[in-house]
N, C-alpha and C positions, 0 to 999 in steps of 0.2 A: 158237520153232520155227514152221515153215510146214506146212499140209498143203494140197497142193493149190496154192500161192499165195495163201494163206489165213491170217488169225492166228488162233489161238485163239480162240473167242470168236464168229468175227464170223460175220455169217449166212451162210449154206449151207455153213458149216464139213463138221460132222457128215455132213450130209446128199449131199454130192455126195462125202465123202472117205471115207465109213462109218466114221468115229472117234467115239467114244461120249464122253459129255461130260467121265466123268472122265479118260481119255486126256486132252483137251484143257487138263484143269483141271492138271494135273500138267503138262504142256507150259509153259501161262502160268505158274506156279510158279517154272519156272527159267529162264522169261526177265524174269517180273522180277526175280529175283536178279541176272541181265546188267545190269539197266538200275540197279540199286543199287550194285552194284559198279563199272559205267563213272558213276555219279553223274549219270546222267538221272535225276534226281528230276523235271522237267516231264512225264517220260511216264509216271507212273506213275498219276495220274488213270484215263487209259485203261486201262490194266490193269484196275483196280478194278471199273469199268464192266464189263470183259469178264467176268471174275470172278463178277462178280452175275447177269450173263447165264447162265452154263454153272449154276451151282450151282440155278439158279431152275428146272433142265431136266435134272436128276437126278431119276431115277427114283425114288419109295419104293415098296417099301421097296427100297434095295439090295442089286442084283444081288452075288453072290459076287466076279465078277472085277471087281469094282472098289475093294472096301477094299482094297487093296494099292496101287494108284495115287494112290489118296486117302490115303493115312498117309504114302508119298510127298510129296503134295506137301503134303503140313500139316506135315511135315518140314522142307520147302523153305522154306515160306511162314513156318515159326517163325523161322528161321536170317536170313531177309532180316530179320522184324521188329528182332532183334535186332541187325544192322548197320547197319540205321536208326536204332535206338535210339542206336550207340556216334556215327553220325554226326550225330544231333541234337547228345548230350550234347558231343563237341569243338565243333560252333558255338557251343551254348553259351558252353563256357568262355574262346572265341575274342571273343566278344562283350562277356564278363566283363571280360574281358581291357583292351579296348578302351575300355571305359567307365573302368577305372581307371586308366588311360592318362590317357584326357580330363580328370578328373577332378582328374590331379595339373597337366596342361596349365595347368587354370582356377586354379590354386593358383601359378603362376608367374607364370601374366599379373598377381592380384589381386597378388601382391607388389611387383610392378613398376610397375605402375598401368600395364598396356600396357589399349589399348582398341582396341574392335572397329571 
């Protein structure tokens, strides 16, 4: 999400859009859910970064209206981990896969005496 023409995160978010940083932190939340789901994993770096920016610019102790945003997007941000997690684990097995593949490949060549 945008505010302003702005991503989350970036400087003079907050500041020229009057959105408080856990607004923004619940924003980046579920846009990086977008970018896990469309499987932009190159852009999640940046998230991360933005991430550490807003949370470093939290108030303590916190304000009332913002535990709600923030279980929110810890919500969010559980729910991506674990999509990440399901799509580490099929590369994985996809790799797994591959290797033993290969593996029976080199067991056909060795019987045949094929060389490279």
């Amino acid at each position: 999400m945008k505010h302003d023409g702005l991503h989350p995160g970036e400087a003079g978010c907050r500041a020229e859009a009057g959105v408080p940083a856990w607004a923004d932190l619940e924003a980046l939340a579920a846009e990086e859910a977008g970018l896990v789901a469309d499987q932009r994993f190159d852009q999640l770096p940046a998230i991360y970064d933005r991430r550490d920016a807003l949370l470093a610019e939290l108030p303590q102790p916190l304000p009332r209206e913002a535990l709600e945003p923030l279980r929110r997007a810890l919500s969010a941000q559980r729910a991506t981990a674990s999509a990440l997690a399901a799509h580490r684990d099929a590369i994985a097995s996809e790799l797994g896969r591959l290797d033993r593949g290969r593996t029976g490949v080199r067991g056909y060549a060795r019987a045949y005496d094929v060389q490279r």
